[in-house]
C-alpha positions as CSV (number, residue, x, y, z in Angstrom):
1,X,-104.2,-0.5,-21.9
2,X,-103.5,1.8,-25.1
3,X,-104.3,5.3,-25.6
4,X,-106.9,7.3,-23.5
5,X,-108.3,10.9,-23.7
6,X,-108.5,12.2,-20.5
7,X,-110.2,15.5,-19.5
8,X,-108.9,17.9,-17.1
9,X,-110.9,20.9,-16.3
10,X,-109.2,24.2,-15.7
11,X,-110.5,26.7,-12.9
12,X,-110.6,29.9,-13.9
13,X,-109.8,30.9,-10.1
14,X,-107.9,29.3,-7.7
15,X,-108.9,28.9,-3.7
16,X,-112.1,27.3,-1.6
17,X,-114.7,28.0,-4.6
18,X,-113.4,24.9,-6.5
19,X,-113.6,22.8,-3.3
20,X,-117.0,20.8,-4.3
21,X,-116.2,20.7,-8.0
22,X,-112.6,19.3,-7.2
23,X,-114.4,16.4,-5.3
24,X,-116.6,15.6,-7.4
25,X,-114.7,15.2,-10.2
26,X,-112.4,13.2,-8.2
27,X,-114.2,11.0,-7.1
28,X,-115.6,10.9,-10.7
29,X,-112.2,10.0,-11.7
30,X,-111.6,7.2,-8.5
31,X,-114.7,5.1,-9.6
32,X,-113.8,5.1,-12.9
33,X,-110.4,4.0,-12.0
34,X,-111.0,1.9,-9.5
35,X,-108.6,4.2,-6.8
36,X,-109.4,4.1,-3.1
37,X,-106.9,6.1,-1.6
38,X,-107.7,9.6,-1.8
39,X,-105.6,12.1,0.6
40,X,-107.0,16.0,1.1
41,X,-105.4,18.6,2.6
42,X,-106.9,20.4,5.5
43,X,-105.3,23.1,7.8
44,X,-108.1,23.8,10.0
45,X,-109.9,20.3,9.8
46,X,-113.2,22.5,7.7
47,X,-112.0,20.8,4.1
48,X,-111.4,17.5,5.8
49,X,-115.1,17.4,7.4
50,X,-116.1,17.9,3.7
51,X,-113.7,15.3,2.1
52,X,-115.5,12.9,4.9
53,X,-118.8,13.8,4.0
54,X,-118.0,13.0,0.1
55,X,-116.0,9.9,0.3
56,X,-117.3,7.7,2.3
57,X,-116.1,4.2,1.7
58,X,-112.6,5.4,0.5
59,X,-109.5,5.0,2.5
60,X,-109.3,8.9,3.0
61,X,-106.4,10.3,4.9
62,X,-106.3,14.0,5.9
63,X,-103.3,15.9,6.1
64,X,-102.5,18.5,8.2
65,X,-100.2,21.5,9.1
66,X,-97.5,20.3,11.4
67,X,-98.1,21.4,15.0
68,X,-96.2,24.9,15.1
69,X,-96.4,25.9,11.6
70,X,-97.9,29.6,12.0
71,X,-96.7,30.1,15.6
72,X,-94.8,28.1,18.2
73,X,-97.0,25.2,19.8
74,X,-100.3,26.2,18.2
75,X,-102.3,23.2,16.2
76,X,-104.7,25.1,13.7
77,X,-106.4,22.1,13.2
78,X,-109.7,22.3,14.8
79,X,-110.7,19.2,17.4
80,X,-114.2,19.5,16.6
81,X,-113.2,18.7,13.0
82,X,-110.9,16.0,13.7
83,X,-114.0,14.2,16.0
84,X,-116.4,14.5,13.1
85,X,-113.7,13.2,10.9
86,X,-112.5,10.3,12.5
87,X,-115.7,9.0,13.7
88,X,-116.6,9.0,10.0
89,X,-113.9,6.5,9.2
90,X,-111.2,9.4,7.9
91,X,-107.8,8.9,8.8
92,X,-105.7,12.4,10.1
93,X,-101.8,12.6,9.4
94,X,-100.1,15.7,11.5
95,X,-96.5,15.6,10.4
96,X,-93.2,16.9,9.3
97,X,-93.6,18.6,5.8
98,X,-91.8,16.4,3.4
99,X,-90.8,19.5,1.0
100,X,-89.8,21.9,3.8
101,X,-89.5,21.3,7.4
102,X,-85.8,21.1,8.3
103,X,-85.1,23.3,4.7
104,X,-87.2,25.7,6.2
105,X,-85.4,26.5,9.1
106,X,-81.8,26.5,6.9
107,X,-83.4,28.9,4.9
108,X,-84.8,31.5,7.8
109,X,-81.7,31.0,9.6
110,X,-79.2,31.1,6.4
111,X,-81.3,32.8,3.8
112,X,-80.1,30.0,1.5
113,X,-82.7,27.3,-0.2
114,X,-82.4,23.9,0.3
115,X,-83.3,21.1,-2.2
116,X,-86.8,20.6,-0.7
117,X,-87.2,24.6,-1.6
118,X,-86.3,23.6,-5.2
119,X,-88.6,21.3,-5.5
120,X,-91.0,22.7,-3.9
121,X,-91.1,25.9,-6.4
122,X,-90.2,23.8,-9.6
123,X,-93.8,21.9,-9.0
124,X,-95.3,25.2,-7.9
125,X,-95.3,26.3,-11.7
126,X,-98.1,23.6,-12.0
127,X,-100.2,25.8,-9.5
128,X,-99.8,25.2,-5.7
129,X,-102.2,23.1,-5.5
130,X,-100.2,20.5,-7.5
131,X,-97.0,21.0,-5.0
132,X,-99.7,20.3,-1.8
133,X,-101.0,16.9,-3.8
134,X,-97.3,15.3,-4.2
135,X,-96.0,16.6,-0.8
136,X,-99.2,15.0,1.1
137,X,-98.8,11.8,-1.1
138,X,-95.3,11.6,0.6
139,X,-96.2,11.7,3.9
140,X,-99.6,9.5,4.0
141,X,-96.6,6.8,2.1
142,X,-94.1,7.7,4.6
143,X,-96.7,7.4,7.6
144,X,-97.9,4.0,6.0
145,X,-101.6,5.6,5.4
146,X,-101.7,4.9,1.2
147,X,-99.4,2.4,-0.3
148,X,-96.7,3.3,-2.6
149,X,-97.8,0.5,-5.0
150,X,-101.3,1.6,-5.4
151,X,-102.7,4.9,-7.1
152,X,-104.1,7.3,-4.8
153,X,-105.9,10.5,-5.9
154,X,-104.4,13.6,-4.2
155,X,-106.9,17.0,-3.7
156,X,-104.4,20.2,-2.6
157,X,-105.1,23.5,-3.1
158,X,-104.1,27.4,-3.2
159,X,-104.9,28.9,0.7
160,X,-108.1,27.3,1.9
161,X,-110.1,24.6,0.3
162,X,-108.9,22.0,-2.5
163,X,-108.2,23.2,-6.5
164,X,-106.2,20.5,-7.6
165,X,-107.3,17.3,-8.0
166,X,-104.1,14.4,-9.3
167,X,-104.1,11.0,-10.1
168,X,-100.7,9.9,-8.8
169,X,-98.6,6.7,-7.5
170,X,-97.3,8.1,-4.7
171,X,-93.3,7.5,-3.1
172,X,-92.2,7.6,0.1
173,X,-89.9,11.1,0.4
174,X,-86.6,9.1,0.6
175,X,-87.4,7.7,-2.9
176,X,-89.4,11.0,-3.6
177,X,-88.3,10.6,-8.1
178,X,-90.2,7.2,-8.0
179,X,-93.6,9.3,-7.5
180,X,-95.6,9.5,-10.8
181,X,-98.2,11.9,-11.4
182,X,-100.1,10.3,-14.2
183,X,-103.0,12.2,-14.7
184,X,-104.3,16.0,-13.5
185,X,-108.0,15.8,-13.1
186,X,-108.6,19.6,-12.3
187,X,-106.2,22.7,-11.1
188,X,-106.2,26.5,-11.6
189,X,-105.6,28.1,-14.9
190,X,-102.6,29.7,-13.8
């Protein structure tokens, strides 16, 4: 293939406000590439509608908080949302966390960090939104939603919305040092 310039675009804020200009230039970035997979984060199912919306014809898998995640038994993802986004073709992954879940509770119970908490953190210095992307590209592999031998572009983002856009071949979390983030299309200028 040789060489390639690529651009990246850097947000000079970091949140919802980047959501349609992350999209775009992903999906920008998917034609030229040839990429179907793309996987979005939602909490609430209101990014997900939008992601549904925009990329038609894409395998798109949403991925949401795990069941429980703010308080016990609550799912913040809204069913209105997840009707308008699977009858549109989306996909919707409600898992474990693969950067925290069991590490978590170590943590709140011990007050020690666990290796997921590490890694979490060390890709946090790209921006959060970064840390979302790989983590969701995890567990769409994991839940056999993207493949781990095809590219898939990953949107996360800072709170609400999507800021980070990645071009990635994703792992499954057991093999989580095989994933491969190859390019950044967009993300916060931290």
């Amino acid at each position: 293939m040789g060489n390639m310039i690529c651009k990246t675009v850097y947000f000079d804020k970091t949140g919802p406000v980047n959501t349609l200009e992350a999209f775009k230039l992903a999906k920008h970035r998917a034609e030229e590439l040839g990429v179907k997979n793309i996987v979005v984060s939602s909490s609430t199912g209101e990014t997900g509608v939008k992601a549904v919306e925009f990329f038609k014809g894409y395998n798109l898998v949403v991925v949401t908080y795990v069941t429980g995640f703010s308080e016990p038994n609550i799912q913040k993802f809204n069913p209105q949302n997840r009707d308008i986004i699977e009858s549109n073709g989306g996909k919707i992954l409600t898992t474990t966390h693969a950067f925290g879940t069991l590490g978590r509770a170590v943590n709140n119970k011990f007050g020690t960090i666990q290796v997921d908490g590490i890694v979490a953190a060390v890709l946090r210095l790209f921006g959060q939104g970064t840390k979302v992307g790989c983590e969701i590209a995890c567990m769409a592999a994991d839940a056999g939603l993207i493949r781990t031998d095809e590219d898939a572009i990953t949107l996360g983002g800072t709170g609400q919305g999507v800021d980070t856009a990645l071009v990635l071949r994703p792992s499954n979390t057991h093999n989580f040092f095989d994933l491969a983030i190859k390019e950044v299309i967009c993300k916060p200028h931290l």
